[in-house]
N, C-alpha and C positions, 0 to 999 in steps of 0.2 A: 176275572179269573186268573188263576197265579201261570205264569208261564209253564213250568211243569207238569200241572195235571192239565190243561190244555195237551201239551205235546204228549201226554200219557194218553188223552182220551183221543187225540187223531191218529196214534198209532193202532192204539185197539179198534179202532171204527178200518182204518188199513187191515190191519189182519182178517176181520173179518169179510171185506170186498174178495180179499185173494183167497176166501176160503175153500177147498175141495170138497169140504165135510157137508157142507151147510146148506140148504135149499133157500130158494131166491126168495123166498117167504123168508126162511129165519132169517135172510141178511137182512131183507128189507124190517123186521120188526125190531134185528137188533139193533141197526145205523138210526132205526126212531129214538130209542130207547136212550140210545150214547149221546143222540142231537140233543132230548129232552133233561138230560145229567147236563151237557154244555152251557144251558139255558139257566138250569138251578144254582150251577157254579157261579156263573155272570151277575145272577140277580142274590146270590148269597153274597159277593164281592161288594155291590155296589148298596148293599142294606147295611153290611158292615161301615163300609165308607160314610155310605149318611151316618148311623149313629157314633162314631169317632166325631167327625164333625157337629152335629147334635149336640154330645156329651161334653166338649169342651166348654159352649153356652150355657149348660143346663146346670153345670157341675156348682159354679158359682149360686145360682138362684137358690139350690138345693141347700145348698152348706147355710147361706145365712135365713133360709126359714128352718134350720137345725134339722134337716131331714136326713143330712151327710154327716 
């Protein structure tokens, strides 16, 4: 997950704790909701990572059966 939207999403999951507005229900579904975006970033990050690395191997195979 990129440092940024990390520090973006723990600020917004912050706001919401010290919220006035909000009942302990909507906190509680929205800090799910922000954990669950945490988890997609992480496992988007690390799907990217494998296929860069993948793609470097693949790249060559591909080219000389003329598929690239």
């Amino acid at each position: 997950m990129s440092l940024s939207n990390s520090s973006h999403l723990e600020s917004i999951k912050e706001a919401v704790h010290s919220s006035d507005i909000m009942s302990s229900e909507e906190k509680s579904s929205s800090v799910q909701i922000i954990e669950e975006w945490v988890i997609e970033d992480k496992a988007m990050s690390l799907l990217t990572e494998q296929l860069l690395a993948v793609s470097s191997g693949i790249r060559p195979l591909l080219a000389e059966l003329g598929l690239i």
